[in-house]
Backbone as a printed PyTorch tensor [residue, N CA C, xyz], in Angstrom:
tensor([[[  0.8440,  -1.1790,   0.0000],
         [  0.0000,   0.0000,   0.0000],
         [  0.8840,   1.2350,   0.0000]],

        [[  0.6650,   2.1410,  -1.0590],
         [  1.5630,   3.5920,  -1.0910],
         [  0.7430,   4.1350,   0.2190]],

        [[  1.7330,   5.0370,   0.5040],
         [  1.8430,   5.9260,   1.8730],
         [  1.4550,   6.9950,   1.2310]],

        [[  0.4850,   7.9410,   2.0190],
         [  0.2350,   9.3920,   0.8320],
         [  0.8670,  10.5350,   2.2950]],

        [[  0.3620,  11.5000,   2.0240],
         [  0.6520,  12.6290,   2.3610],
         [ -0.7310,  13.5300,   3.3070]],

        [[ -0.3350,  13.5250,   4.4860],
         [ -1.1810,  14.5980,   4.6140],
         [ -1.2440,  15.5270,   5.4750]],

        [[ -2.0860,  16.8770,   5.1030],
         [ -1.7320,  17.6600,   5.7230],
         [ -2.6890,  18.2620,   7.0870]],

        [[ -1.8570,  18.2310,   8.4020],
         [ -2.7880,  18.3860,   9.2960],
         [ -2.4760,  19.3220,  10.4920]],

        [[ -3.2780,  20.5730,  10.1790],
         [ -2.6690,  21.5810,  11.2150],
         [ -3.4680,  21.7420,  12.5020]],

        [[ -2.7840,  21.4440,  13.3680],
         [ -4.0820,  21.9440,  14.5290],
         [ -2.9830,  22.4190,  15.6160]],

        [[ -3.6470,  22.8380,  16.5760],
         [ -2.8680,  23.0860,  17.5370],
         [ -2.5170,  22.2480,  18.7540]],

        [[ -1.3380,  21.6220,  19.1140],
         [ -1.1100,  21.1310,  20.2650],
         [ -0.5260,  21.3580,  21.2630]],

        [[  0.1850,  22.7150,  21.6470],
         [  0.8400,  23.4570,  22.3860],
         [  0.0120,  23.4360,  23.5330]],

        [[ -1.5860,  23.6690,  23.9860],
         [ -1.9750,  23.6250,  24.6390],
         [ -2.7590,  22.1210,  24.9520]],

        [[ -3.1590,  22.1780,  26.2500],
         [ -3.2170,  20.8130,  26.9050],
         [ -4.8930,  20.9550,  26.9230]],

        [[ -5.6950,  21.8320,  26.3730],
         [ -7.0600,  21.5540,  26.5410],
         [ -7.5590,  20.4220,  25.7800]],

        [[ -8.7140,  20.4810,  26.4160],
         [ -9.1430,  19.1320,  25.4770],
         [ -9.6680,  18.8850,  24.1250]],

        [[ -9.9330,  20.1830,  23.6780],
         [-10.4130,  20.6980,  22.3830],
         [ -9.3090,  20.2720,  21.7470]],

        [[ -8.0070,  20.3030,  21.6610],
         [ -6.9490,  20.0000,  20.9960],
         [ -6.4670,  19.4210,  20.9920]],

        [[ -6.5820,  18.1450,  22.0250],
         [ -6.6890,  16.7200,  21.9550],
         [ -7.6590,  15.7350,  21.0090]],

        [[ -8.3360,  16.3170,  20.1300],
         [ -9.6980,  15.7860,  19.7680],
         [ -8.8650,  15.0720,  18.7710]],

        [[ -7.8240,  15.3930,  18.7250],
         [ -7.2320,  14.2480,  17.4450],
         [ -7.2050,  13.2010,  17.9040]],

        [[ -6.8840,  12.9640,  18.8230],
         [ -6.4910,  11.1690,  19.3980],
         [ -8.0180,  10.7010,  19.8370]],

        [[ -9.2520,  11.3460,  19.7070],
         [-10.5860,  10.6490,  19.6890],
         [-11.0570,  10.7320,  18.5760]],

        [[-10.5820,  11.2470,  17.7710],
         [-11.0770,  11.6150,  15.8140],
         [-10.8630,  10.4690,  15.1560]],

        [[ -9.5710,  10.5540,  15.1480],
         [ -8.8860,  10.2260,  13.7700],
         [ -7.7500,   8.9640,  14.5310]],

        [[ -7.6530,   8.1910,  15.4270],
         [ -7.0440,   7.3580,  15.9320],
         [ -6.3540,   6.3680,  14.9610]],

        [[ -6.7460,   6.2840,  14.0320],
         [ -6.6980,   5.2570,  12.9460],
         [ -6.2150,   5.6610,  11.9020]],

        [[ -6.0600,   6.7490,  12.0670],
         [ -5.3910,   7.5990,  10.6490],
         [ -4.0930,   8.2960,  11.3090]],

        [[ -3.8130,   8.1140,  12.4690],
         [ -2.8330,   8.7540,  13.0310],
         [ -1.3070,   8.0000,  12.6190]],

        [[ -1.1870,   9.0700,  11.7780],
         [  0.6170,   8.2390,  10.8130],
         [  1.4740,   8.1150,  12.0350]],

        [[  2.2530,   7.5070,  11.6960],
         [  3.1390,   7.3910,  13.0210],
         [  4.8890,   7.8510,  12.2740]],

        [[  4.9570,   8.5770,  11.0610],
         [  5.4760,   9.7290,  10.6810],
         [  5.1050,  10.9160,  10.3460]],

        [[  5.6100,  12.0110,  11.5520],
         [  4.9560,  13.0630,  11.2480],
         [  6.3390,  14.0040,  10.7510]],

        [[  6.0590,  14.9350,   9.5460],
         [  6.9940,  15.9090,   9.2270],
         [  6.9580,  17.6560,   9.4950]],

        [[  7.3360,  17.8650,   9.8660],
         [  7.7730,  19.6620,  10.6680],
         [  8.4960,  20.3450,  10.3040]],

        [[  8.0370,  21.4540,   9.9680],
         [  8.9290,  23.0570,   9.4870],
         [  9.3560,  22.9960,  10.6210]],

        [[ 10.9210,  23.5230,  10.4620],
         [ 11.7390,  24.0210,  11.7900],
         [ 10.3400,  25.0510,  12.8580]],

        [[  9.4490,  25.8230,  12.7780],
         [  9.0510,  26.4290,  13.3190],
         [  8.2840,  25.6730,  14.4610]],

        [[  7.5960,  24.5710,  13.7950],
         [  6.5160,  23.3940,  14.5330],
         [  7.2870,  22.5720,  14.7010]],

        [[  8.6080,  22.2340,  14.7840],
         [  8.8700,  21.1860,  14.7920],
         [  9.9090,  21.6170,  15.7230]],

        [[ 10.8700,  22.3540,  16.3310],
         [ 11.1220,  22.8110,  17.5750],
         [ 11.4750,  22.7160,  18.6270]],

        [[  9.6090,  23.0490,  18.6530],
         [  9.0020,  23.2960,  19.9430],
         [  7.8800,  22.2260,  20.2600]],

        [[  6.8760,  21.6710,  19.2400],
         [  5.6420,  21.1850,  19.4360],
         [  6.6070,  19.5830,  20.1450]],

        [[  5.4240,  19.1720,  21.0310],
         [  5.7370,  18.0560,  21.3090],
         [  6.6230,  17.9810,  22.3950]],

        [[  7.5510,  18.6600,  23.0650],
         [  8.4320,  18.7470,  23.8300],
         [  7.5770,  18.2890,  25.3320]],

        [[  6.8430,  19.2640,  25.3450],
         [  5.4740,  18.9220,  26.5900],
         [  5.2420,  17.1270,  26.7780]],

        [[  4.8710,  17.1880,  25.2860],
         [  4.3410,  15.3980,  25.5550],
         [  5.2460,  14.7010,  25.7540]],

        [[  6.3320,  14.9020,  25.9420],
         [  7.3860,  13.8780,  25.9190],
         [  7.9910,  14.1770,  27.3100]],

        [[  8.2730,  15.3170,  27.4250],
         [  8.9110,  15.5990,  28.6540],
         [  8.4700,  16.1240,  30.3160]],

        [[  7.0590,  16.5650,  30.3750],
         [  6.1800,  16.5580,  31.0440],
         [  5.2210,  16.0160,  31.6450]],

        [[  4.9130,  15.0480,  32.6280],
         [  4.1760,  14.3160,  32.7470],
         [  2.8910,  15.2080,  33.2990]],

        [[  2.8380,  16.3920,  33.5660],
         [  1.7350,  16.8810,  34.0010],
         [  0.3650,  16.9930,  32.7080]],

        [[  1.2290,  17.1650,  31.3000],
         [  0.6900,  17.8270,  30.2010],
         [ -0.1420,  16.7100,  30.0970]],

        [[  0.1680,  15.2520,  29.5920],
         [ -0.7480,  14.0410,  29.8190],
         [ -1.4030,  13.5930,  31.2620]],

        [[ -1.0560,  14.5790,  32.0370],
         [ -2.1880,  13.7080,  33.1280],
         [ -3.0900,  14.9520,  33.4310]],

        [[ -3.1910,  15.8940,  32.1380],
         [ -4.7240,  16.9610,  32.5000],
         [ -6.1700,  16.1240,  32.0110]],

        [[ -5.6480,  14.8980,  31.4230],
         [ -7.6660,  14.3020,  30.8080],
         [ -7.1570,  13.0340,  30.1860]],

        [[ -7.5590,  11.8240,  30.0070],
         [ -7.4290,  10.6380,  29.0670],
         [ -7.0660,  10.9560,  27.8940]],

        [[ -7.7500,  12.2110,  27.3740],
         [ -7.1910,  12.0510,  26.2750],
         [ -5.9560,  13.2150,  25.6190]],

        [[ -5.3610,  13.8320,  26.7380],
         [ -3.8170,  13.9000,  26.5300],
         [ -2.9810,  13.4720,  26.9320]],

        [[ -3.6280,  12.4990,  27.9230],
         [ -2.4980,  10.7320,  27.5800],
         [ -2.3520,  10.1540,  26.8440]],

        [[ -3.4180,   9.9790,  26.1200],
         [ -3.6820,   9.1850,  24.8500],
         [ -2.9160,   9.9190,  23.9180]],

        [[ -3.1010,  11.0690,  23.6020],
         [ -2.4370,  11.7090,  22.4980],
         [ -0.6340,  11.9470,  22.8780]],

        [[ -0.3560,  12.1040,  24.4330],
         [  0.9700,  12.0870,  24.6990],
         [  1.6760,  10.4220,  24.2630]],

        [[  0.6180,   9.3360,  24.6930],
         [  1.5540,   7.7730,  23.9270],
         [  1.4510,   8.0610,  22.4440]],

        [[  0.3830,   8.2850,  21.5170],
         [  0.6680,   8.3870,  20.4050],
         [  2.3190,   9.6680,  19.6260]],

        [[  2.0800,  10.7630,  20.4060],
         [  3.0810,  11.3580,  19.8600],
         [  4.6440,  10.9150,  20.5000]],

        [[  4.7760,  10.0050,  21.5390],
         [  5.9790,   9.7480,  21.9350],
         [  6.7410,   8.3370,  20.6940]],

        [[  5.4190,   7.4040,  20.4450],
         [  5.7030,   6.7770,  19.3020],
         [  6.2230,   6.7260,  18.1030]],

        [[  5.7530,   7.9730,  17.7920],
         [  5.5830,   8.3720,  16.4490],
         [  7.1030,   8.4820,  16.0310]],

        [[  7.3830,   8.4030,  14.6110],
         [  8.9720,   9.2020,  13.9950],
         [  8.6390,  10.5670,  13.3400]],

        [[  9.0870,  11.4010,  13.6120],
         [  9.6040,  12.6940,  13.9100],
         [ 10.5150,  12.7450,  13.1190]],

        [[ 10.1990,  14.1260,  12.1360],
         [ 11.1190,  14.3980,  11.1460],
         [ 11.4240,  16.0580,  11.2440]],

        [[ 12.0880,  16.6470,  11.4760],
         [ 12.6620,  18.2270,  10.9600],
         [ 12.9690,  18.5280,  10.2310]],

        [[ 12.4410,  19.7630,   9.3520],
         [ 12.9250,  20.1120,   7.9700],
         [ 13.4540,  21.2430,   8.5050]],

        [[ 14.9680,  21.1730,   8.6760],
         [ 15.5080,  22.5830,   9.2530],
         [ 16.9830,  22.7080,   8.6020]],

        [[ 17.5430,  23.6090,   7.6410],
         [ 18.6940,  24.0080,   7.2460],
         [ 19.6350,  24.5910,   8.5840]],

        [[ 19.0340,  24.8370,   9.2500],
         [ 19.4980,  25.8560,  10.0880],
         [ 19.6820,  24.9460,  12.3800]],

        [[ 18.6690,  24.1010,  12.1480],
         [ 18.6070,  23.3600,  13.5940],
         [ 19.8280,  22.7580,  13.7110]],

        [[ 20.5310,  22.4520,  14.9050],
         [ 21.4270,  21.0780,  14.8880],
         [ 21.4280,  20.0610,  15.5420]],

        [[ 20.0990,  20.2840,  16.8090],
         [ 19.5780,  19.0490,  17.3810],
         [ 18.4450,  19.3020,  17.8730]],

        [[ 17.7110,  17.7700,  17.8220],
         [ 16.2910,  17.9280,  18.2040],
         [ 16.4920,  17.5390,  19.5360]],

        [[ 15.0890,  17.9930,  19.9180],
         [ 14.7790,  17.5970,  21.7550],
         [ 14.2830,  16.7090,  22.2360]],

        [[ 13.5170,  16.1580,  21.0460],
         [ 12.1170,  14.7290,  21.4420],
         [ 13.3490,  13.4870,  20.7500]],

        [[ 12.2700,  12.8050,  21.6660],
         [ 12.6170,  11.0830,  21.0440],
         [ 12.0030,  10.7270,  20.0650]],

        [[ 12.6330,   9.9740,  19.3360],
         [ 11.9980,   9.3360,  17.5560],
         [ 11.9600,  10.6730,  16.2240]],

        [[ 13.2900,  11.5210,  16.5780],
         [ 12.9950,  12.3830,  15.7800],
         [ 14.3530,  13.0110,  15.4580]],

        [[ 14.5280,  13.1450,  13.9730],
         [ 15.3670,  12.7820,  13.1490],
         [ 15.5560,  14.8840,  11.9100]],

        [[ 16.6410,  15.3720,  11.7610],
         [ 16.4500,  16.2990,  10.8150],
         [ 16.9910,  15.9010,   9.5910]],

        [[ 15.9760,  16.1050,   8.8230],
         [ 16.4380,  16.5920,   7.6710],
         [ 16.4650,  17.9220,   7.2610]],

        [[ 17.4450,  18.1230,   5.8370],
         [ 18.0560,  19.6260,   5.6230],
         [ 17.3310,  20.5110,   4.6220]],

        [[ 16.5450,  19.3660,   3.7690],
         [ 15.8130,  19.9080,   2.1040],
         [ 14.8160,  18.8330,   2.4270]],

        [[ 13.3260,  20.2820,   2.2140],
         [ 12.2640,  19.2370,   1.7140],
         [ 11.5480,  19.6350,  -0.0230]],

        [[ 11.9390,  18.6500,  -0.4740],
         [ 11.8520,  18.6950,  -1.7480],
         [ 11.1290,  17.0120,  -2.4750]],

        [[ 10.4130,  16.8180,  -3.6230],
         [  9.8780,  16.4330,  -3.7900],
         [  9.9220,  14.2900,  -3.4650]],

        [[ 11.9120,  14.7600,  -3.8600],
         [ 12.5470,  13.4210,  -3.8190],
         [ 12.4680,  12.9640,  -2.4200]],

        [[ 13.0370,  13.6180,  -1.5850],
         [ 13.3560,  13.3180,  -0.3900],
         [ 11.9030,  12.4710,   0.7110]],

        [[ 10.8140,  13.4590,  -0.0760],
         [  9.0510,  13.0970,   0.6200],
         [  9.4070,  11.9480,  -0.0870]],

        [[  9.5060,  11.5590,  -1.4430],
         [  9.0010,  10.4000,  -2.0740],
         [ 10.2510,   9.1530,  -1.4910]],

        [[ 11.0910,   9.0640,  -1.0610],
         [ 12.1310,   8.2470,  -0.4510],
         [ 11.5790,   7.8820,   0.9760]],

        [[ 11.0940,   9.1930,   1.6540],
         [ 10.4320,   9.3020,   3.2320],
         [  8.6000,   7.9980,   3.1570]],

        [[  8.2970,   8.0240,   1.7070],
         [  6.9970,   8.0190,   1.2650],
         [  7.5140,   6.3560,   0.7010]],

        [[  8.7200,   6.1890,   0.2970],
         [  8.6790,   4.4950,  -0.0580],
         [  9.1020,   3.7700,   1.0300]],

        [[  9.2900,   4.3220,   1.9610],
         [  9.9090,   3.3780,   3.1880],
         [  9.2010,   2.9010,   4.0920]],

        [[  7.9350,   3.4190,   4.0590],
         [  6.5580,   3.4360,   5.0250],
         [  5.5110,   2.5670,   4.7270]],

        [[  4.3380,   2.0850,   4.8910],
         [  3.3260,   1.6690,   4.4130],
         [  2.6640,   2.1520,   5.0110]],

        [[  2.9040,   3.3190,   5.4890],
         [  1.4850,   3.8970,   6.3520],
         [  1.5190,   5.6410,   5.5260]],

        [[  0.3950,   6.3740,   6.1130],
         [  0.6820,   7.7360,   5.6760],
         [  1.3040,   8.6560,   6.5750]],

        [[  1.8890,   9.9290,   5.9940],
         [  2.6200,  10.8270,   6.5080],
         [  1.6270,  11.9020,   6.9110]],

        [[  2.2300,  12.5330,   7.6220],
         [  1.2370,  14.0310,   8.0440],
         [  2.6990,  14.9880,   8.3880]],

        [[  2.2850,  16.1690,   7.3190],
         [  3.0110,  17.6090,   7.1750],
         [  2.3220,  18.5140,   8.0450]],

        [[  2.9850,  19.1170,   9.3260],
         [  2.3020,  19.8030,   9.8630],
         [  3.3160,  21.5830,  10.0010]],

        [[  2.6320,  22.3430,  10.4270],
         [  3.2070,  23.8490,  10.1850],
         [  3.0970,  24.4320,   8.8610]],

        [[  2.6010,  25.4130,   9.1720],
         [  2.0500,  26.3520,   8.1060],
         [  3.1930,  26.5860,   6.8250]],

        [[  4.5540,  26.5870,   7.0340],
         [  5.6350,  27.0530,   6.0570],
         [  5.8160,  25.1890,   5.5350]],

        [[  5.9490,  24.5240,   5.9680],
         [  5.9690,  23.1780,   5.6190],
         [  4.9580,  22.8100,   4.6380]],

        [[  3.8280,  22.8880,   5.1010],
         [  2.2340,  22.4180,   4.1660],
         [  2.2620,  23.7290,   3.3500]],

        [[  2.4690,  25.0420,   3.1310],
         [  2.3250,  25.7690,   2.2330],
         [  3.0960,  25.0950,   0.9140]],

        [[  4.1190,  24.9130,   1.2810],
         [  5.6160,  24.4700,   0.4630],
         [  4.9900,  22.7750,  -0.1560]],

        [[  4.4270,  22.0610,   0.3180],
         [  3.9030,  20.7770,   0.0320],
         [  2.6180,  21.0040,  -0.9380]],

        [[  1.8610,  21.9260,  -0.2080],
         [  1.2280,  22.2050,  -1.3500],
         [  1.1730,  22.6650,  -2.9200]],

        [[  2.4110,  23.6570,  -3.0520],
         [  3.0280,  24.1530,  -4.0990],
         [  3.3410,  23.3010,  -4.7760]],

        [[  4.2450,  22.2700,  -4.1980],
         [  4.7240,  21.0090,  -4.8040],
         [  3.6000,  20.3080,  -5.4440]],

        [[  2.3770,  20.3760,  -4.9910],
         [  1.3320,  19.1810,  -5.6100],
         [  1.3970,  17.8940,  -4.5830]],

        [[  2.0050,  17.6220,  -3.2960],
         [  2.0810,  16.8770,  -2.7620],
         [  1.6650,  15.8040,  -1.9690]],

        [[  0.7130,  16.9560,  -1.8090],
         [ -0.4970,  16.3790,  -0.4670],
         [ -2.0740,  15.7880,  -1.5300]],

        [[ -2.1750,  14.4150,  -0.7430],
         [ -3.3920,  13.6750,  -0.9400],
         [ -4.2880,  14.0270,  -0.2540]],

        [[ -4.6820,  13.9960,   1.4190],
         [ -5.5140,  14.3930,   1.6100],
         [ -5.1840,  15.8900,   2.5570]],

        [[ -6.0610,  15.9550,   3.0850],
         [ -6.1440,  17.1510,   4.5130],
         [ -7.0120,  17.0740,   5.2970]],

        [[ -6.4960,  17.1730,   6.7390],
         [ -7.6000,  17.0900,   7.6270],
         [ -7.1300,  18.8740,   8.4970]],

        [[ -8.4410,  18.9780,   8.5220],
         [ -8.7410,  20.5120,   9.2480],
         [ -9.2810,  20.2710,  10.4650]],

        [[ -8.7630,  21.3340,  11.1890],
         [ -9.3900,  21.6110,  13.0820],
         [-10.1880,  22.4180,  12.9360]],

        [[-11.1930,  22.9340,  12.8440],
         [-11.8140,  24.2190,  12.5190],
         [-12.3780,  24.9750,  14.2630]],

        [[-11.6790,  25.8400,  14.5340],
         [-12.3170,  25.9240,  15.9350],
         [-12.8690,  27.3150,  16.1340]],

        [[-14.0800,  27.4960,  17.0280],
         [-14.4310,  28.5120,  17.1470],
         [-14.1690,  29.5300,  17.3640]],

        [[-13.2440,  30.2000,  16.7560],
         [-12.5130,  31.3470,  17.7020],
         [-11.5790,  31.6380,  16.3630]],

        [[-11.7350,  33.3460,  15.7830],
         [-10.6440,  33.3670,  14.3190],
         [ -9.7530,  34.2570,  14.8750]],

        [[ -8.4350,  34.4860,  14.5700],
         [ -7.4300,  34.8910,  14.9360],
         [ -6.6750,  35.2820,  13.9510]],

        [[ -6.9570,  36.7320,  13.2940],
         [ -6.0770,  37.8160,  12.0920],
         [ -4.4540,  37.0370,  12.0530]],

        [[ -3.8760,  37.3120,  11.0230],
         [ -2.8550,  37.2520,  10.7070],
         [ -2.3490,  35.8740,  10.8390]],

        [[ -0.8040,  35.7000,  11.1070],
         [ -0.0440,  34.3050,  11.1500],
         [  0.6620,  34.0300,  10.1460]],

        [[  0.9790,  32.9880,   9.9000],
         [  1.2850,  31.9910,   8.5920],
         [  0.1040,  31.4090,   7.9670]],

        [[  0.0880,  31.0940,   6.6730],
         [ -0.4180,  30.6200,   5.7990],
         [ -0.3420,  29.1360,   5.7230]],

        [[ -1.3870,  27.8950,   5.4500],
         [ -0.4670,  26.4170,   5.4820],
         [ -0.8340,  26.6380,   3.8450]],

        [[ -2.1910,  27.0340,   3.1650],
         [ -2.7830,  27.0090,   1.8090],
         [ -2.0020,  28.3120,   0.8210]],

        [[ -1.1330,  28.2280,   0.2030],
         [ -0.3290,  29.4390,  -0.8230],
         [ -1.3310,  30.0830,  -1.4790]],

        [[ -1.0400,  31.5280,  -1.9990],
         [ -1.8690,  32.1070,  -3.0970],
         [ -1.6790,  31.3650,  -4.0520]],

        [[ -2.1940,  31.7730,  -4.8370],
         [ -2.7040,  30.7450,  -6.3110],
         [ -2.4500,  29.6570,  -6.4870]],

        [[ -3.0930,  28.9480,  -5.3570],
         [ -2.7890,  27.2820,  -6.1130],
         [ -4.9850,  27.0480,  -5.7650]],

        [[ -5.5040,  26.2080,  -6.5590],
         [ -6.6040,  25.7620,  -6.5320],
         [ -6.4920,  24.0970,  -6.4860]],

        [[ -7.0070,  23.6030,  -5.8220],
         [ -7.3380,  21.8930,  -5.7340],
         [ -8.7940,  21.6670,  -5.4790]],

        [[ -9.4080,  20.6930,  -6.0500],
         [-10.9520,  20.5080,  -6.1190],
         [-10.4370,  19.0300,  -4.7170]],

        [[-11.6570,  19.5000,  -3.7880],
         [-11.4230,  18.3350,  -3.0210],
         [-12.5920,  17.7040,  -2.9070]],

        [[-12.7610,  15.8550,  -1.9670],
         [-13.6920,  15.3250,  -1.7480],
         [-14.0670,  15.6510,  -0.5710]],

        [[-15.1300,  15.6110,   0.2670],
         [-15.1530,  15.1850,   1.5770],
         [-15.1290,  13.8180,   2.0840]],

        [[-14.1810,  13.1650,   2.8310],
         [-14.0770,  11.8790,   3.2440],
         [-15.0760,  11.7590,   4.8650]],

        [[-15.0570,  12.5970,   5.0490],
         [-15.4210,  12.3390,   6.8640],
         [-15.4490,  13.9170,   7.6190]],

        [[-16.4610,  13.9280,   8.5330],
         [-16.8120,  14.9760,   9.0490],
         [-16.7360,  14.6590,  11.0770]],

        [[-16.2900,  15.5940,  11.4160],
         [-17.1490,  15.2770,  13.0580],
         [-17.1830,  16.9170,  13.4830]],

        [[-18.2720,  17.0110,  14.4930],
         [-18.6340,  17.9120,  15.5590],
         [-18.2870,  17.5790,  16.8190]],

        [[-17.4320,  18.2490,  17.4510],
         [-17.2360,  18.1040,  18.9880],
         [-18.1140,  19.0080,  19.9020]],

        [[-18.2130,  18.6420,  20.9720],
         [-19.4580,  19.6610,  21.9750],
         [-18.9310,  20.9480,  22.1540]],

        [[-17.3870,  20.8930,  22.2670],
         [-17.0790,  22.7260,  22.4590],
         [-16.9070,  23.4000,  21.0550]],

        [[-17.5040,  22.9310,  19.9620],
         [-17.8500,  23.8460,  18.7710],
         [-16.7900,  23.4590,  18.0070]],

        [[-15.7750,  23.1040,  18.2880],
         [-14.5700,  22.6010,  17.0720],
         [-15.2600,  21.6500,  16.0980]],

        [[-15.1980,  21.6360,  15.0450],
         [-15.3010,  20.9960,  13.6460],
         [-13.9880,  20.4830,  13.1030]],

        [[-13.8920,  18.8760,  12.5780],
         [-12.6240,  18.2840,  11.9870],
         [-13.1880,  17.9800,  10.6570]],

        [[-12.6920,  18.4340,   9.5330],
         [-12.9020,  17.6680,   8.4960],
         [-11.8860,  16.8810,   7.3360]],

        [[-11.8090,  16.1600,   7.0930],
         [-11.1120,  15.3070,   6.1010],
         [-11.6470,  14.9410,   4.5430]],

        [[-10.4160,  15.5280,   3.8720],
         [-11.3120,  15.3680,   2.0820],
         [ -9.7840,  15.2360,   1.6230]],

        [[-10.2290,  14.1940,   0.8160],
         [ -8.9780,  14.0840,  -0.3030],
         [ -9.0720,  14.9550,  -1.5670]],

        [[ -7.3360,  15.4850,  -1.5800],
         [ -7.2850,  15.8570,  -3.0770],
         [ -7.6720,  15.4250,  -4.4150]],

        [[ -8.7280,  15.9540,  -4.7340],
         [ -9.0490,  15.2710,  -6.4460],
         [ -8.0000,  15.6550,  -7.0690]],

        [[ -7.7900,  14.5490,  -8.0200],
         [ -6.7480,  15.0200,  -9.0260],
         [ -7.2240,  14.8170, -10.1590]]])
């Protein structure tokens, strides 16, 4: 089975439970390679690995702290020279070859997370599907994960509603 690509931004810096909803969502889709712009890739995760308070605020940022301690961990950083977490590895160039080498070694799928990472994946044509956090609350400015002028027609694969108003959705890239 090819490994695809996907792109999934949400926030995990904080320990609420709204932002845990990944590890009750999508449990099954959770790649166990995830790839990171030096910006998300850092910092995110440091908590789950190195904090035991951060997983013992609710079940399910325990749950999401064993899944992300598992996982392999990739850095796309010219500039980093060591990471902080366990199972996590830099690379220097992300470019089309390098995903597709990262992409034959796997049988599972990847997830590109950080806005300068998934912008750049997108450009490329890279990404199969995407899953979105959609949460109640909009916040001006930031980074971009979607570039100006690129258009992709997508499907919807799967939808959920959580009780504190967050929306997840998942649709693959038509091609």
């Amino acid at each position: 089975m090819a490994s695809g690509l996907k792109a999934t931004p949400w926030s995990a810096t904080s320990p609420e439970p709204q932002n845990t909803a990944l590890a009750d969502c999508s449990r099954a889709d959770i790649p166990l390679y995830q790839l990171r712009g030096l910006g998300t890739g850092a910092h995110l995760g440091i908590g789950w690995e190195t904090d035991p308070s951060v997983a013992a605020q609710s079940p399910k940022s325990e749950e999401f702290a064993r899944l992300w301690q598992r996982a392999q961990k990739i850095v796309f950083s010219s500039s980093l020279h060591a990471v902080s977490t366990e199972r996590t590895r830099i690379e220097r160039t992300f470019n089309p070859e390098t995903v597709g080498e990262i992409k034959a070694s796997v049988d599972h799928d990847l997830a590109v997370s950080g806005a300068d990472l998934a912008s750049t994946a997108w450009r490329m044509s890279l990404i199969d599907e995407v899953h979105l956090f959609i949460a109640p609350i909009l916040v001006g400015g930031g980074q971009h994960m979607f570039p100006e002028q690129i258009r992709h027609p997508l499907e919807l694969l799967d939808e959920r509603r959580f009780g504190n108003g967050m929306v997840f959705v998942r649709y693959a890239v038509a091609s």
